[in-house]
C-alpha positions in Angstrom: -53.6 14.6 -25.9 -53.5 12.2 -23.0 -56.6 11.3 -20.7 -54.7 12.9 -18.0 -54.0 16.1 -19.3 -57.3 16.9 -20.2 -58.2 16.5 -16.6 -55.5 18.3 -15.2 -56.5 21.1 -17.8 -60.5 21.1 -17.0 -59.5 20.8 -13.2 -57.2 24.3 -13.5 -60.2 25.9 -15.1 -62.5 25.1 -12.8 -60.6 26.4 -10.0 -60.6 29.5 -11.8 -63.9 29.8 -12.4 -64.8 28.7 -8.6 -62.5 31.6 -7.3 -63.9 34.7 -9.7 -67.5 33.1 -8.7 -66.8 33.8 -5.3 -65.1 37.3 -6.1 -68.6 38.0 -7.3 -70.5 36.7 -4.5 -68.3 39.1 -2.4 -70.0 41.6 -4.5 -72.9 40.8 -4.6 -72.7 40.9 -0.7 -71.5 44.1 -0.7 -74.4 45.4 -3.1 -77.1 44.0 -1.1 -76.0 45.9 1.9 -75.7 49.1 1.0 -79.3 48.9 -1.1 -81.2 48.8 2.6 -79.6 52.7 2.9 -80.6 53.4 -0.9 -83.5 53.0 -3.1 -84.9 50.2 -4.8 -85.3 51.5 -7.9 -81.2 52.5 -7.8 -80.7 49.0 -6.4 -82.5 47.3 -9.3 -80.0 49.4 -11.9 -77.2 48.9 -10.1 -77.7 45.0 -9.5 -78.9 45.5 -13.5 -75.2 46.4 -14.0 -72.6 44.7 -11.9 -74.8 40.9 -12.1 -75.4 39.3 -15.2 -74.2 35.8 -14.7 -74.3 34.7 -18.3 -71.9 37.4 -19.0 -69.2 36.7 -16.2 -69.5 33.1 -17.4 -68.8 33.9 -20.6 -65.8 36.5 -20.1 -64.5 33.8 -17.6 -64.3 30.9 -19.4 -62.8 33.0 -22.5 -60.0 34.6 -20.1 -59.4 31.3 -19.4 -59.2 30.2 -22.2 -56.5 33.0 -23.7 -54.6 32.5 -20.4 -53.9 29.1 -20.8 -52.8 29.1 -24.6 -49.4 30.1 -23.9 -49.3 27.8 -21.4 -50.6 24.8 -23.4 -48.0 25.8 -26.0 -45.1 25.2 -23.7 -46.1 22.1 -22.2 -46.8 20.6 -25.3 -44.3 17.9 -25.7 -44.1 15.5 -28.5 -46.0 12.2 -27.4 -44.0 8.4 -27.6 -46.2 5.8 -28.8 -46.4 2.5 -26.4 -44.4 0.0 -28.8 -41.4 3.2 -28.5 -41.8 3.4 -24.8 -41.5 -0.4 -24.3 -38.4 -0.5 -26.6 -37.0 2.3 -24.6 -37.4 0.4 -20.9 -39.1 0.5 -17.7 -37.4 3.9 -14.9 -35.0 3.0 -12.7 -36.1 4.2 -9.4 -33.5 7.0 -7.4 -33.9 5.0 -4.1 -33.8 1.7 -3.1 -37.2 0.2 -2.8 -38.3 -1.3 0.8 -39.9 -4.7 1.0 -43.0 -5.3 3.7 -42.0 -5.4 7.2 -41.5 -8.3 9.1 -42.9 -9.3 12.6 -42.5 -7.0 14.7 -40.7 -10.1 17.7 -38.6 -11.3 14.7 -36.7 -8.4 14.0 -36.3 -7.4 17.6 -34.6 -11.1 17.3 -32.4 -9.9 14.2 -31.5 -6.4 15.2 -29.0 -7.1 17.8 -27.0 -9.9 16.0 -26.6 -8.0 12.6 -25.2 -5.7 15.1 -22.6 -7.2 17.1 -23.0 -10.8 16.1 -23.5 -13.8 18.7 -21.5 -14.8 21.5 -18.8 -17.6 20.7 -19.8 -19.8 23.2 -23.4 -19.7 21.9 -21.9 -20.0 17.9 -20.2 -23.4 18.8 -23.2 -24.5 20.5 -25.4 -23.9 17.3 -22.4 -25.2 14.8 -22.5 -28.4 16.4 -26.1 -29.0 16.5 -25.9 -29.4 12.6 -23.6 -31.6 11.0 -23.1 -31.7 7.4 -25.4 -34.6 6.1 -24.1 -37.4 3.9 -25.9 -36.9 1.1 -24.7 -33.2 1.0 -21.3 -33.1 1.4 -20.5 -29.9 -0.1 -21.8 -27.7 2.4 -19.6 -28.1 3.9 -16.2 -25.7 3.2 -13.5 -26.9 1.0 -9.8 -26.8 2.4 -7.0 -25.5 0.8 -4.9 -27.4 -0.8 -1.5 -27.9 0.8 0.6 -27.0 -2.6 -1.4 -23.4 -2.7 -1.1 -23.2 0.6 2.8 -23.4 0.3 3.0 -21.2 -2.0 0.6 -17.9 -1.2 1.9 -15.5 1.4 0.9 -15.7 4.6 -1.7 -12.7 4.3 -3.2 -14.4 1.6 -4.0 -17.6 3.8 -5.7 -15.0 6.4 -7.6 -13.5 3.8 -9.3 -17.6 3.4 -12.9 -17.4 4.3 -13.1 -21.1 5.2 -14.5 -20.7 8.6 -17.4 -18.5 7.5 -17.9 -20.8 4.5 -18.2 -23.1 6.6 -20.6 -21.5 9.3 -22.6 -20.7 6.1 -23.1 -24.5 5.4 -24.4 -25.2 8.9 -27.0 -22.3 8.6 -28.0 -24.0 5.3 -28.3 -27.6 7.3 -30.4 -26.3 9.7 -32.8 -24.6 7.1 -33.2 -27.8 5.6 -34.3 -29.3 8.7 -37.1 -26.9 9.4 -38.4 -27.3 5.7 -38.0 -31.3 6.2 -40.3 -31.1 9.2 -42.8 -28.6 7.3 -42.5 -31.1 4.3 -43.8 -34.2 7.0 -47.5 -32.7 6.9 -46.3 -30.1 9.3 -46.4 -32.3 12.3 -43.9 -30.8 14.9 -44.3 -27.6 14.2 -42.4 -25.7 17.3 -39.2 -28.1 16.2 -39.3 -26.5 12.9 -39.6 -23.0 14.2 -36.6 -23.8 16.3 -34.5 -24.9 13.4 -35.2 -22.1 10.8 -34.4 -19.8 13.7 -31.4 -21.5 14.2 -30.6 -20.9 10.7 -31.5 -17.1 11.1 -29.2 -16.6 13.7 -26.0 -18.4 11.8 -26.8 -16.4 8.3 -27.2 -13.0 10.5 -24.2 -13.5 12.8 -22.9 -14.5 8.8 -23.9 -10.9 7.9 -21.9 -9.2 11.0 -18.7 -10.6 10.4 -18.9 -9.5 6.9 -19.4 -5.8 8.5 -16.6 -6.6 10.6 -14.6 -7.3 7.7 -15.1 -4.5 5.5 -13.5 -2.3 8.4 -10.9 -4.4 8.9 -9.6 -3.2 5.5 -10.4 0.1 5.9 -9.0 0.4 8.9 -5.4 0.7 8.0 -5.8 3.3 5.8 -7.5 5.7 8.3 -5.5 7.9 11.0 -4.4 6.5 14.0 -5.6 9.1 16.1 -9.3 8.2 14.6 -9.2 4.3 15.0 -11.0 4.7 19.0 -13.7 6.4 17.7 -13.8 3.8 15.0 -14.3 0.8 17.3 -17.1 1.9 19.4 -19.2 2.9 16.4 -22.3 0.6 15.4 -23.4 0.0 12.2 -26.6 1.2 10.3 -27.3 2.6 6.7 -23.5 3.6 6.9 -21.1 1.4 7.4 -19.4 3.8 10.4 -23.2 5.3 11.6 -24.6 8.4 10.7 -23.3 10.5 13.5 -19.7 9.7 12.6 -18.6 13.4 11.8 -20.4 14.1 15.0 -18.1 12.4 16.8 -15.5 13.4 15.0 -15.8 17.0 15.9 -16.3 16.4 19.4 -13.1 14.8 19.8 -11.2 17.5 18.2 -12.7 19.9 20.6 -11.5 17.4 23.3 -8.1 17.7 22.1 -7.7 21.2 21.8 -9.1 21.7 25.5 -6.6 19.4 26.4 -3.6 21.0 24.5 -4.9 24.3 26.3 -4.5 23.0 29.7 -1.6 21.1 29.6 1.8 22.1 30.8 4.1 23.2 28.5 7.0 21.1 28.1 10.6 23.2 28.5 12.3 23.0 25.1 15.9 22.0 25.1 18.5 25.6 24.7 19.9 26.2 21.2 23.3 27.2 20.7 22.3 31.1 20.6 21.3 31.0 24.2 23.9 29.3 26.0 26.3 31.5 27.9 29.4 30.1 25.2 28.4 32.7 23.0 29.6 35.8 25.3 33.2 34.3 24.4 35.3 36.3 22.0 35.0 34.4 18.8 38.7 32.7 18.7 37.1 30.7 22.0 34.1 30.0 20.2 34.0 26.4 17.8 32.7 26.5 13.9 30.7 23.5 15.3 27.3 23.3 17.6 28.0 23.0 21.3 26.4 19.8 22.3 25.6 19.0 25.8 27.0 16.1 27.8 31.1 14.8 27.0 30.4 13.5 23.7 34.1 13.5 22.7 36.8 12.9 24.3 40.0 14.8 25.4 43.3 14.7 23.0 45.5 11.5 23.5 48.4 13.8 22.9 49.3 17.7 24.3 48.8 19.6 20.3 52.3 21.3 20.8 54.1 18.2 21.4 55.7 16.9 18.0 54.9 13.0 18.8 52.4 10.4 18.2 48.9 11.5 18.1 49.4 15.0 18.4 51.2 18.3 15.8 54.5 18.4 15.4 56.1 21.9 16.2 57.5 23.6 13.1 61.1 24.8 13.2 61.7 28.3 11.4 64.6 26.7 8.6 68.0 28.0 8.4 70.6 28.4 6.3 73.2 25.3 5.8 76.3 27.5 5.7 75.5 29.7 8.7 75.0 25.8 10.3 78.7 24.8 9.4 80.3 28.1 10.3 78.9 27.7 13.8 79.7 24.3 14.0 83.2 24.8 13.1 83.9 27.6 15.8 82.9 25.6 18.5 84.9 23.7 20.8 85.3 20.2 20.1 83.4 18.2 23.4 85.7 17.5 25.8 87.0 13.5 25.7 86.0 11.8 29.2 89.3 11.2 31.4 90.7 7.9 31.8 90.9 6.2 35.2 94.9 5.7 36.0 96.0 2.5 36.3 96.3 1.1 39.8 100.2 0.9 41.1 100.6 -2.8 41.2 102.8 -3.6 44.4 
């Protein structure tokens, strides 16, 4: 059995033992009070009785004892040697361990650019104080090459992180320069201060756009309804804040207040409520009735038998009925001839 349960085990007992001890020193109160009313001869019996303190030790401790078998027997649990718990690893801790805090004037410095980054004006100022040196030159970011670059899409050549590569490299420059100066014997000081400062602010401005980035691509998968609320959110633990559904629930409630006092809009009449449909149903088209002159009228009358419109069916008749007429009528009279003119 392990050290430490044995003393869990002798602590549990005590605690026992302390609480019946001062069960009986309630007694014992309670005896002595009432012996002023009787006598001291019944006192002496009755303290004779009720006290023996080597019997209340004794029953205690075996109590205990018979208590706490049952319990020992279930949290027994079959011990691991040390080789077998070395072999087995060391626990992986549920949340993320903490380091030691920083000053307290350096992370008031921090705070605000891992939040919404530094101001361009000030970035370019801070870029070109710290040229890539000579002897390093691959701090500084490498360029696409133009045959890739002809070839990828142009979302892919977006998606290049040469200018924060490249910001990176400067923040690494201007780290060096503080160590340099803490390398010389530590002789300017405040300079080197200033430089690994400077080098704070370009990796933490660094860290910002990264944020920035991440909701970039989530962005376009979100609703566009939601994408204002998005915006003015700052980052903490969560990438979107922890009062995000917060926010979220109070702008629903705006919108339905708004829905609730807006005027209704008049909605267009269907075809059942226009006054067409009182016609007797010959006057009334198979088709929707559809406002405005969207067609046009007929080129053609419909009972005329020419272009563009129907031609008027004749009932037929018979052919011999056609000849008989014909026959009986009288041949068309044959236009007169002028007279010739009396020549003189």
């Amino acid at each position: 059995m392990p050290k430490r349960k044995r003393e869990a085990k002798i602590e549990h007992y005590q605690r026992k033992i302390r609480k019946l001890q001062a069960k009986e020193d309630k007694r014992r109160r309670i005896i002595y009070t009432s012996s002023d009313e009787s006598d001291k001869s019944d006192n002496e019996n009755m303290l004779e009785t009720v006290v023996d303190p080597q019997v209340t030790s004794d029953v205690t401790i075996s109590n205990l004892e018979e208590s706490n078998q049952g319990e020992g027997s279930e949290e027994q649990a079959p011990e691991l040697d040390p080789d077998t718990l070395t072999a087995l690893g060391e626990t992986t801790e549920e949340t993320p361990t903490l380091g030691p805090k920083i000053h307290d004037k350096l992370s008031s410095l921090w705070l605000p650019i891992l939040r919404k980054g530094i101001n361009k004006e000030t970035k370019e100022k801070l870029l070109k104080k710290y040229p890539i040196p000579e002897n390093c030159t691959l701090l500084q970011a490498p360029k696409l090459n133009p045959e890739i670059s002809a070839a990828v899409t142009e979302a892919a050549r977006s998606r290049d992180k040469e200018a924060v590569q490249q910001q990176l490299g400067r923040g690494i420059v201007a780290l060096n320069k503080g160590l340099e100066l803490l390398l010389d014997d530590g002789n300017d000081r405040l300079q080197a201060v200033k430089f690994l400062s400077n080098s704070c602010r370009l990796l933490c401005d660094l860290h910002h756009q990264e944020t920035e980035a991440r909701k970039r691509f989530i962005t376009p998968s979100l609703d566009k309804s939601f994408l204002n609320i998005m915006q003015d959110v700052d980052r903490d633990e969560l990438l979107y804040g922890n009062k995000l559904s917060d926010k979220i629930k109070a702008t629903k409630v705006i919108e339905k207040h708004g829905l609730q006092i807006k005027k209704p809009t008049p909605q267009p009449k269907t075809p059942s409520t226009l006054p067409f449909t009182n016609l007797p149903h010959s006057y009334q088209s198979s088709r929707p009735r559809h406002q405005g002159n969207w067609t046009g009228p007929p080129r053609f009358p419909p009972n005329r038998g020419g272009r563009g419109g129907q031609r008027k069916l004749t009932a037929p008749t018979n052919r011999r009925t056609q000849l008989s007429s014909s026959s009986h009528q009288k041949p068309p009279a044959q236009p007169k001839k002028p007279r010739a003119v009396d020549q003189q």
